[in-house]
C-alpha positions as CSV (number, residue, x, y, z in Angstrom):
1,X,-37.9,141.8,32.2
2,X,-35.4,142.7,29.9
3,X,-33.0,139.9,27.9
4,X,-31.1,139.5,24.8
5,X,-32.2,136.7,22.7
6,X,-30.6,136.7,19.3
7,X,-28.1,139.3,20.3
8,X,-31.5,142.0,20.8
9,X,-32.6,143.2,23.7
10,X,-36.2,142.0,24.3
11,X,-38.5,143.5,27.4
12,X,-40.9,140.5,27.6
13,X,-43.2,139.9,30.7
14,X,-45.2,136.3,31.7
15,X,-48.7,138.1,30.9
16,X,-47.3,139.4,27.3
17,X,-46.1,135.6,26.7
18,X,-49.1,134.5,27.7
19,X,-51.1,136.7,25.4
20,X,-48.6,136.0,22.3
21,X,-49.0,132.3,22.6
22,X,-53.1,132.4,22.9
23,X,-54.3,130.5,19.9
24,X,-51.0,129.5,18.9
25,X,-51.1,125.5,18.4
26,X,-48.4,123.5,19.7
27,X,-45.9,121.5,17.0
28,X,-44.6,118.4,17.5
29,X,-42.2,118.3,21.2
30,X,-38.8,116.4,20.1
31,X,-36.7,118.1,22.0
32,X,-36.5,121.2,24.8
33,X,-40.4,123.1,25.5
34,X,-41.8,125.0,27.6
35,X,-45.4,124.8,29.5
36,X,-47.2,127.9,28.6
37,X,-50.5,127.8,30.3
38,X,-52.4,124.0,29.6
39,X,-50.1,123.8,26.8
40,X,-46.7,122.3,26.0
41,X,-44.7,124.0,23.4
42,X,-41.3,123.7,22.1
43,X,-38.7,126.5,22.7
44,X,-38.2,127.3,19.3
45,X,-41.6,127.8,18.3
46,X,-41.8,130.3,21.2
47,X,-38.7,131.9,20.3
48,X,-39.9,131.9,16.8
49,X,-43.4,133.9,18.0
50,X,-42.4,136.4,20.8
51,X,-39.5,137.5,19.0
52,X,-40.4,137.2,15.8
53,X,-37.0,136.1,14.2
54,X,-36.3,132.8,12.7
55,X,-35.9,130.2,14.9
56,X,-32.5,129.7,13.2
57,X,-30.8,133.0,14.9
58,X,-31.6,132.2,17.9
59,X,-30.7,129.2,20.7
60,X,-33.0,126.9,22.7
61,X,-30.9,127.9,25.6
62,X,-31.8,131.3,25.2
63,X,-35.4,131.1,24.8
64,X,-35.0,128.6,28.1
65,X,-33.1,131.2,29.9
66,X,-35.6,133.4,29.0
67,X,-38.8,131.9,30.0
68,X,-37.0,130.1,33.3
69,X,-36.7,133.8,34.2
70,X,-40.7,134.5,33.6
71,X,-41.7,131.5,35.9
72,X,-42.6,129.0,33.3
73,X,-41.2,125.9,33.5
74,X,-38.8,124.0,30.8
75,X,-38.2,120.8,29.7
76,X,-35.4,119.2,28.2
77,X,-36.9,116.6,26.5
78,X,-40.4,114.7,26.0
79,X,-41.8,112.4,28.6
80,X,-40.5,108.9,27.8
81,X,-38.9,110.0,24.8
82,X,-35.2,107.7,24.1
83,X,-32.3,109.8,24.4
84,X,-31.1,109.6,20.8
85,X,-35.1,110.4,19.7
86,X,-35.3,111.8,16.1
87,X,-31.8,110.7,14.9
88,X,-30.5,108.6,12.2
89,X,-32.0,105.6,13.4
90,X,-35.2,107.1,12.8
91,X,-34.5,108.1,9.6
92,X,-33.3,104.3,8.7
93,X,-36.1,103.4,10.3
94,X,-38.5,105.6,8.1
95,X,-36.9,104.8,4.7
96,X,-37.5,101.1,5.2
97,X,-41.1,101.8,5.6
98,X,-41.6,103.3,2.9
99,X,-39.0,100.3,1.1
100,X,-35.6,102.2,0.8
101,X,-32.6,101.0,2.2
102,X,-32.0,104.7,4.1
103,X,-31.2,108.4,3.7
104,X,-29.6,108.9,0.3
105,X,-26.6,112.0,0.3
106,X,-27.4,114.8,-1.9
């Protein structure tokens, strides 16, 4: 199947996604994945692998469109994970662990 991810035209297939993400461990889901096989990957990472272009040229929504087309089915967001996961809040909450007051502007 044939799609444009990045602006470039790709020809990617289910089996040749499968095969590019054998071996390939999953990073940390915090926002939209994919199931590839048994595993749970986010879209970026895939992006990031089958087109091999940084994950910052391209969109989620691509890579969604993308593998939605190939039959594997997307995510939005992890399982019980709050709405607002991996925000500021988080960040506050992170610095005061470690005994700051929160995210200092550089």
């Amino acid at each position: 199947m044939r799609c444009v991810i990045a602006r470039y035209p790709f020809d990617l297939t289910r089996t040749g996604v499968l095969a590019s993400m054998k071996g390939i461990r999953p990073e940390l889901v915090t926002g939209a994945s994919v199931t590839i096989g048994r595993r749970r990957y986010p879209v970026k990472q895939v992006g990031q692998v089958i087109t091999r272009q940084d994950p910052r040229d391209f969109t989620a929504g691509e890579v969604v469109r993308a593998m939605t087309r190939l039959g594997f089915t997307c995510h939005d967001r992890p399982e019980g994970a709050p709405e607002g996961a991996g925000g500021p809040s988080l960040l506050h909450t992170a610095a005061a662990l470690l005994g700051g007051t929160g995210p200092v502007a550089v």
